[in-house]
N, C-alpha and C positions, 0 to 999 in steps of 0.2 A: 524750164530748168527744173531739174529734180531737188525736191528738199534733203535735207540729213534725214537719216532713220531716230534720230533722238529724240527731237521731238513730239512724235510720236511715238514714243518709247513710255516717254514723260508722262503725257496724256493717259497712254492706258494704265500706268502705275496711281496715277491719281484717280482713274477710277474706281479702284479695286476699293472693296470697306475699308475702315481703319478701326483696329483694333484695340479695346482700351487698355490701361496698365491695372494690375493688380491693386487698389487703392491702400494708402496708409491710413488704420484703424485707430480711431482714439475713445475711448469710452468713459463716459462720468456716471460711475455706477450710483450714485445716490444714496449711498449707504446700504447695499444689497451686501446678504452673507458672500460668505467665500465660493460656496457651493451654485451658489444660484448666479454669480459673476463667471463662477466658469463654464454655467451651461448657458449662458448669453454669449461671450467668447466662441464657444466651440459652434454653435449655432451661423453666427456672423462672419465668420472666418470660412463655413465652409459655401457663403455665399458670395463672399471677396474673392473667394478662389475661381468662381465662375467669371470674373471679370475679362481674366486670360480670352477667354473664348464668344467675348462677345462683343459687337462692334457698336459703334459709337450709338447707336438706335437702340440699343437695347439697354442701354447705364439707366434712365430713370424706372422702368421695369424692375431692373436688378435691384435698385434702392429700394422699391416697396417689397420684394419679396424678403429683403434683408431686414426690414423693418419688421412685417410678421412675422418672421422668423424670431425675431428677440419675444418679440408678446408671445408667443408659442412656447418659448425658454422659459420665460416668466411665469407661464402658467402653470407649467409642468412643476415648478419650485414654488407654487401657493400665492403668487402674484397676480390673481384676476381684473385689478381694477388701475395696471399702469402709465403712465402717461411717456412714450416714449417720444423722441426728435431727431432724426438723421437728416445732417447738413452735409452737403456734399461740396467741395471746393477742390483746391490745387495748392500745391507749394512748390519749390526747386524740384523736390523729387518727385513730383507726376500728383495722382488726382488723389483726395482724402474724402474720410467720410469721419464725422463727429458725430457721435452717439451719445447725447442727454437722456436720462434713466431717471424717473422719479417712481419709485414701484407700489406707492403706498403702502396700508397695509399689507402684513402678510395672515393669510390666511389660515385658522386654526381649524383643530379638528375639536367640533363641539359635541359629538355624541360618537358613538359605536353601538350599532345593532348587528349582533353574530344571532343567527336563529338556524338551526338544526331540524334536518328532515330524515326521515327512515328508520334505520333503529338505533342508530344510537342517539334517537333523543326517548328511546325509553330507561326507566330506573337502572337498571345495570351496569349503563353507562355514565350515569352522571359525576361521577367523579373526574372523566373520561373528558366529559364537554367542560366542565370547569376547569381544568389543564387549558385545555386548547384556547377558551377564551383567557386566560389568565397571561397567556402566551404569545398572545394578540401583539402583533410588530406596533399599529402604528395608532398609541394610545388619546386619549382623550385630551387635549393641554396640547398635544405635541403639531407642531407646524405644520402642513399639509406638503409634501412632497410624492410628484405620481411615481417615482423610485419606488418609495418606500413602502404606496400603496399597493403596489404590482408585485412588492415581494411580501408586505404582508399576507395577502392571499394567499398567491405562491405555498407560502410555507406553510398557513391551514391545510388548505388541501394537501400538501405532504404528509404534516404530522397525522390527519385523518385517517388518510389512505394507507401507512406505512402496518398499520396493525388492524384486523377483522377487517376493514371494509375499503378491498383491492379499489373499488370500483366508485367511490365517493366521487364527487362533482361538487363546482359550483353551480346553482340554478338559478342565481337572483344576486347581483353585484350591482351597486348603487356609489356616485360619490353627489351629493346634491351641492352644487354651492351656492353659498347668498354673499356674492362680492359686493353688498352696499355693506354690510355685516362684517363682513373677512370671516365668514365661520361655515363649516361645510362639516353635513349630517353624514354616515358615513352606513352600508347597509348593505351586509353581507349573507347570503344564504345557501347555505352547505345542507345538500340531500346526501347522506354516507351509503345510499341504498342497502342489503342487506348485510348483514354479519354472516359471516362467509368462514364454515370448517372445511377441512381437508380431509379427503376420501380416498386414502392410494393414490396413485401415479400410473397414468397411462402413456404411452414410449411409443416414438415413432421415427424411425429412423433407422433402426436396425436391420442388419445385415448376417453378420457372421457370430455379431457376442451373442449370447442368451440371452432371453426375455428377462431371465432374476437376476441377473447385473446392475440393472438402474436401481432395483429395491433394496439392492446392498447398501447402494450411495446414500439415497432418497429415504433415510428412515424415518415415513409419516407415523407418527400416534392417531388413528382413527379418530377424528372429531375435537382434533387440536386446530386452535383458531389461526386464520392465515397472518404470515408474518415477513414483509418483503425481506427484514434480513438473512431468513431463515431461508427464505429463497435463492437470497444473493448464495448464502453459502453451500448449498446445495448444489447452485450452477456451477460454482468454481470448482466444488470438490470432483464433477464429472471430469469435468474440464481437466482439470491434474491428474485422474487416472488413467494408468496405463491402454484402457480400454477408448476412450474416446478424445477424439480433438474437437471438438467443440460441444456445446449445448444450451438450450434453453428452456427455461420453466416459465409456466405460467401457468393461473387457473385457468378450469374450462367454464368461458365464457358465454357459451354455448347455451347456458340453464340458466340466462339473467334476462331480463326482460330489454326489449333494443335499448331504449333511452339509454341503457347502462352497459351498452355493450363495449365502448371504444376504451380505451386504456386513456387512463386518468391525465398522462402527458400530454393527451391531445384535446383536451379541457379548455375551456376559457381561459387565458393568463390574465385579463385585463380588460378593464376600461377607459374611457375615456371618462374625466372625472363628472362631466354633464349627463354621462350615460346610462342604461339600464340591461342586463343581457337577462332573461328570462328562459327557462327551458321545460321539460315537463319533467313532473318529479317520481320518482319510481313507485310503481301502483303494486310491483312484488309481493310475496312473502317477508319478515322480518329477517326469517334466518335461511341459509340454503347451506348443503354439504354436498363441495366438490371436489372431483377431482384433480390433480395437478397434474399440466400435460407438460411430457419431458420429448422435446426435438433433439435427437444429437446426430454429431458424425463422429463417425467411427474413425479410429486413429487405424495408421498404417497399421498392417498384421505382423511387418519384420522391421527393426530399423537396427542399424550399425552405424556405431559414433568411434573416431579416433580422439585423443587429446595425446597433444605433444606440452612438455610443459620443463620450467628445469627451475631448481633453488639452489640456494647458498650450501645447503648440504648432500643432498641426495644426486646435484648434479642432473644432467641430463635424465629427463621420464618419458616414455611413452605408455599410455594406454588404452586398450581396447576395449569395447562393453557391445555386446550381441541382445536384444529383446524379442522377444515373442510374444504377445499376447492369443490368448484359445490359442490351448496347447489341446492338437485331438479333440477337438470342440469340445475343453472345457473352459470355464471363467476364471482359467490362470495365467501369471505370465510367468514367461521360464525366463531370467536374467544370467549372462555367465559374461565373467571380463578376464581378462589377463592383464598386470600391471608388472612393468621392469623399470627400475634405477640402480644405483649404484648400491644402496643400502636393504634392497628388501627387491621379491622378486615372489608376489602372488597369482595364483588362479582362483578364481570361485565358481562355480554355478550355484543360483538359487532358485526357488517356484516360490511365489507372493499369488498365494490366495488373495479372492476379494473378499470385503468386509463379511461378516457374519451379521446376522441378526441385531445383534448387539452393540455392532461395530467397530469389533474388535479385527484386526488386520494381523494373519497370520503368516508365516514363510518360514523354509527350513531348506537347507543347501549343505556345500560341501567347501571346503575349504584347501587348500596346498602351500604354505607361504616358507620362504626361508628369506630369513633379515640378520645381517651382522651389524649393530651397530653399537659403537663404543667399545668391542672386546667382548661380547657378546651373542655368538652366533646363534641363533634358533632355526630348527626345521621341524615344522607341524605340520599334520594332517588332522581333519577334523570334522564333524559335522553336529548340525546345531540347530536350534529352532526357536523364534521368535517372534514371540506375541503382542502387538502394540495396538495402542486406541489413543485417541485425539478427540477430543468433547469441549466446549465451551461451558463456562463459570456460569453463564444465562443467556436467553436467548439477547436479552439486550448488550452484553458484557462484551465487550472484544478479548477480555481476558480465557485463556484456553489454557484446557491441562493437557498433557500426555502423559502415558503410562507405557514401558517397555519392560517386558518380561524374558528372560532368556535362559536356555539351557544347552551347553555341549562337551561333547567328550573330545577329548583331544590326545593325541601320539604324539611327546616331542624328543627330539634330540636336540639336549643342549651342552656348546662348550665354550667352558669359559677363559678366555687366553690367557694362558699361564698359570691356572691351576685346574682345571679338572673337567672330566667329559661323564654326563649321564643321561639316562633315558627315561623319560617318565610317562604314566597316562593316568591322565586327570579329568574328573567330572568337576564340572564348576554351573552355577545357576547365578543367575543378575537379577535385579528389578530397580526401578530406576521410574522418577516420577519427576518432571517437569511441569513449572507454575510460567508461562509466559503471558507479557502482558506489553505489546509492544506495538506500534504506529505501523510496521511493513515487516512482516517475520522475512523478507530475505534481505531486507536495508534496510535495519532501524536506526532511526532518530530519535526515538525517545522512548522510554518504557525501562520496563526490568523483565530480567529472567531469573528463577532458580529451580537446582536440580538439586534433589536427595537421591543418592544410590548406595545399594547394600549390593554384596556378594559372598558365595560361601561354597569351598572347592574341598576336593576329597582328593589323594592318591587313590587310585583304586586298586591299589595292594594294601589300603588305609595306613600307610606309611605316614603323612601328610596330611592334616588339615591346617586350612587358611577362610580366614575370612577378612570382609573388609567393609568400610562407611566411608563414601566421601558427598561433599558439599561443595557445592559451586554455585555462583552465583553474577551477574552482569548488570549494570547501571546504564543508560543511556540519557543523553540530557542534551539539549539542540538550545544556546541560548540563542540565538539568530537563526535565519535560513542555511551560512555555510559554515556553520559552525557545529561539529558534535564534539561531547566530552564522552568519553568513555570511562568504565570503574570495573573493573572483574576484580573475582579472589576465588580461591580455589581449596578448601583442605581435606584429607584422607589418614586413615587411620586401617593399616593392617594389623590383627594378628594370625601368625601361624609357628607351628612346630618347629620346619627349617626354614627358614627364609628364602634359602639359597637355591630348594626346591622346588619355589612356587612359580608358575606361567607368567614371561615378563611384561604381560597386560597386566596383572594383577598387585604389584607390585608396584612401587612409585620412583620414578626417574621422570627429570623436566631441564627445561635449558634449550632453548633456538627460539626461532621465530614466533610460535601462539605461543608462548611461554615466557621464561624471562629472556630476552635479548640483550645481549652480549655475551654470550655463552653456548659453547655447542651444542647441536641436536641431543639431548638426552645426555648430558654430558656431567651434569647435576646428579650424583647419586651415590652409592656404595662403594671402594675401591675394592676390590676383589681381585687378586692376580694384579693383570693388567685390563682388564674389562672392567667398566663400571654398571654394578647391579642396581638392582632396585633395590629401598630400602624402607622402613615401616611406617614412614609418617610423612606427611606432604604440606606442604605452605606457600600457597601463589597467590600474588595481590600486582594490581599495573591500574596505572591511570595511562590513560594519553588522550590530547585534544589535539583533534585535526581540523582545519580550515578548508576549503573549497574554494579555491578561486575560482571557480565557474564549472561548469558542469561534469566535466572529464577531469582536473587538476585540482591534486588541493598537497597538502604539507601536513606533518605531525611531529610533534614533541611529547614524551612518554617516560614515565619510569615504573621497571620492573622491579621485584625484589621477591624473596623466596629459597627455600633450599627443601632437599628430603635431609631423611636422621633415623638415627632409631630412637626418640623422642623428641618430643617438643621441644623439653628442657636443655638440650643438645646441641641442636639447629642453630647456625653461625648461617645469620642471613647474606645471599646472595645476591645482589645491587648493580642494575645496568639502568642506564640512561642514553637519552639519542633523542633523534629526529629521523624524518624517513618524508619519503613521497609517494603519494598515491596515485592512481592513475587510473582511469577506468577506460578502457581499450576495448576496440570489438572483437580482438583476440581473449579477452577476459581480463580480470583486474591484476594492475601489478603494482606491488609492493616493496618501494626500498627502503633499508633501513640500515642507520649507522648507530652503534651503540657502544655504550665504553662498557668495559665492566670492571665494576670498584674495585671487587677481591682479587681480580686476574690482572687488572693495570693493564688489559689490552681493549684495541676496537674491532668487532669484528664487522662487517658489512651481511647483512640477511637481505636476501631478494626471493622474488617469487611469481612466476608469470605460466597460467595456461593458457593453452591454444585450441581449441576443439574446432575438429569438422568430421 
């Protein structure tokens, strides 16, 4: 007679492993800090977690591995001499483990030996070495935690390595403990190898630019001491120029002795705190002067971008921009764009020399624009030239000036709607100085900006002179992660002969969206006819605080206020208040906004969205 298949079924089901349950954790910390509770935690948990995968034969294995695993936690938090107990049981819900913790003492740090090898343990530097030890993360008194040890180093060898001496090391790291004591000697030894000038810049990588492109960027002082920020800024500045898409600096390495050849990153991090790591100490020269070796890649030779984009005013935009970089093999780039909206409808081309000697960044182009806006029609032609330089407060300072200088002659036809049409040509000259000081010059969170700018324009039938002063200035302030507060203010002061004759850049008209909101594009200014002009004096101030709810959304609340005049004394302040939403899009950032405005008793809606590809 044949049997059921079942029971045999059965049978092979029973003999397969059986696999345990994840167990429920309980632990009696013993009065352990917080910090040292949660790296016994994170320890034990990720040995619980093995339980899933492991069949009934392997649970008392698991438990001692789990068990070293906390004395491993412990000791990592200065806990060398604890007495730990894992009881293993069951309840309704499947299998436990009981964790008794008596950690004794906790172990202190009873001395600090920092000793310095190469040159900067000669006179020069000691001022140098008394920083760094003063600096010392993990002091005398203070707990033993190996965190704290692996970044105390850490951040020696940073601060060493960041200024003269690229190539610094650790050669000798020590943590001794005496767990009958609870106290551990501490014994650190940093060789900086030499102090290290910079010699020119040697380039590799080049194809089409000139060799004296990078020396434009790259302006070394012959026998100025190496300095990674000065590095950093150097790479990025390639990097942003029109001439290269990528690059990389670094000393030449090449004239160091081996021991000190490898970059400083690839250095010992750490010990174990029983440990000793020993290396050889650089047998060099004190000082060396080298050169800095620059890798780049060369950016396209042509690119063409469109941006579609549209606002609350101007309506529907598109525009175009053509570049060139080595124009005729030289180290120019030739930029020309065409832009059309509803309100204004320009061409330019320009040529942007690279830096000079000095660092000063020159270009000079041509212009075509015709804008009617408010009653105000202009048609200019024009060509002009413009000198600018960007330098840093100090090499340590994130703080940067700029300086922009300009001059151009210009042809315009202007008419003013309903009262009068004429033609003018005018030389006018700018300069214009910026103080910024700010966490991300293209998304700041925090820091200030301000600008002084002067200007002073001729008829050149000397019909007409005008001059002008304005001041501007921006706050920025982050009391949390997605919180910024904003604070601008803005004022200007013309004079001139006619008013009514002066270029209406020159002149002051405000009102729309960067300005005060609730009020029209430029809509703030002289009544003249039916066009509103510019007028001789300017006053802009806005706070607003926006929130982020998370990385692409956030909200704002805002008030503007502000008017032009022909004096101070005059000015009948203009007041809008709102909210808006921001949005940050891989189309580009867009911005709404509702605003009342107090003097006009209306709300208008400002938007604002570009598209580029």
């Amino acid at each position: 007679m044949r049997l059921p298949f079942a029971p045999v079924f059965l049978c092979a089901l029973l003999a397969q492993p059986v696999f345990a349950a994840r167990p429920e954790i309980t632990i009696d910390p013993g009065g352990l800090s917080a910090g040292a509770l949660e790296a016994v935690t994170h320890a034990v948990d990720s040995m619980a977690d093995m339980a899933d995968d492991q069949d009934g034969g392997e649970g008392i294995r698991l438990r001692r591995r789990a068990r070293e695993a906390t004395l491993d936690a412990l000791a990592t938090e200065g806990y060398f001499s604890p007495q730990v107990q894992l009881e293993a049981g069951t309840d309704v819900a499947g299998p436990t483990w009981d964790i008794t913790i008596v950690p004794g003492e906790r172990t202190i740090v009873e001395t600090v030996d920092i000793s310095f090898l190469g040159a900067i343990s000669g006179p020069e530097f000691e001022e140098r070495v008394a920083l760094l030890r003063k600096d010392w993360g993990l002091k005398e008194g203070s707990p033993f935690r190996n965190d704290e040890w692996e970044t105390a180093k850490r951040n020696l060898l940073d601060k060493a390595s960041e200024r003269d001496f690229p190539v610094a090391r650790l050669v000798d790291t020590a943590a001794d403990v005496d767990a009958d004591r609870a106290r551990v000697v501490l014994q650190v030894k940093l060789d900086s190898g030499p102090a290290v000038r910079l010699a020119g810049v040697e380039v590799r990588g080049l194809k089409r630019v000139p060799q004296g492109v990078v020396e434009r960027y790259v302006r070394i002082r012959p026998g100025e001491p190496y300095d990674r920020d000065r590095m950093v800024d150097w790479q990025q500045t390639l990097q942003s120029s029109p001439f290269f898409s990528g690059a990389t600096l670094d000393i030449d390495r090449k004239g160091i002795a081996p021991s000190h050849e490898e970059d400083p990153a690839l250095m010992p991090k750490g010990l174990e705190p029983d440990q000793t790591r020993t290396e050889q100490a650089y047998q060099g020269p004190s000082h060396l002067t080298l050169p800095v070796m620059a890798d780049v890649v060369e950016s396209r030779p042509r690119r063409m971008s469109v941006a579609l984009g549209v606002d609350d005013e101007a309506g529907a935009r598109i525009e175009t921009v053509y570049r060139q970089n080595v124009v005729l093999g030289q180290p120019v780039e030739l930029e020309t764009g065409l832009r059309l909206d509803r309100l204004r409808k320009f061409g330019y081309a320009d040529i942007h020399l690279a830096p000079n000697e000095n660092g000063f960044r020159d270009s000079f182009g041509v212009l075509a624009q015709d804008s009617d806006v408010q009653g105000l029609h202009v048609r200019r032609l024009a060509v002009g030239a413009i000198r600018a330089k960007t330098y840093p407060a100090g090499f340590q300072s994130r703080v940067e000036y700029e300086t922009r200088y300009g001059a151009r002659l210009a042809h315009e036809m202007t008419d003013i709607d309903g009262y009068n049409s004429f033609t003018t040509n005018t030389a006018t000259a700018t300069a214009e100085i910026i103080r910024r000081d700010v966490n991300d010059k293209y998304d700041p969170r925090e820091g200030t900006l301000f600008a002084l700018g002067a200007g002073a324009g001729t008829a050149l039938d000397a019909s007409n002179h005008f001059n002008r002063l304005t001041a501007r200035g921006q706050f920025w302030w982050s009391p949390s992660k997605r919180d910024v507060v904003t604070v601008r203010g803005e004022v200007g002061r013309l004079w001139a002969q006619d008013i009514n004759r002066v270029p209406d850049d020159f002149s002051f008209r405000t009102g729309g969206a960067r300005s005060i909101r609730g009020y029209r594009y430029l809509g703030l200014g002289r009544q003249v006819g039916n066009a509103v002009l510019g007028d001789a004096v300017l006053f802009v101030a806005s706070v607003e605080a926006t929130r982020y709810f998370d990385d692409r959304l956030g909200g704002a609340v805002f008030v503007d206020t502000g008017n032009v005049a022909s004096s101070f004394s005059d000015m009948k302040l203009a007041t809008g208040v709102g909210a808006g939403l921001r949005v940050r899009t891989p189309a580009g950032p867009l911005s709404v906004d509702l605003a009342y405005a107090l003097r006009d008793k209306n709300i208008r809606l400002h938007f604002s969205l570009g598209i580029a590809f």
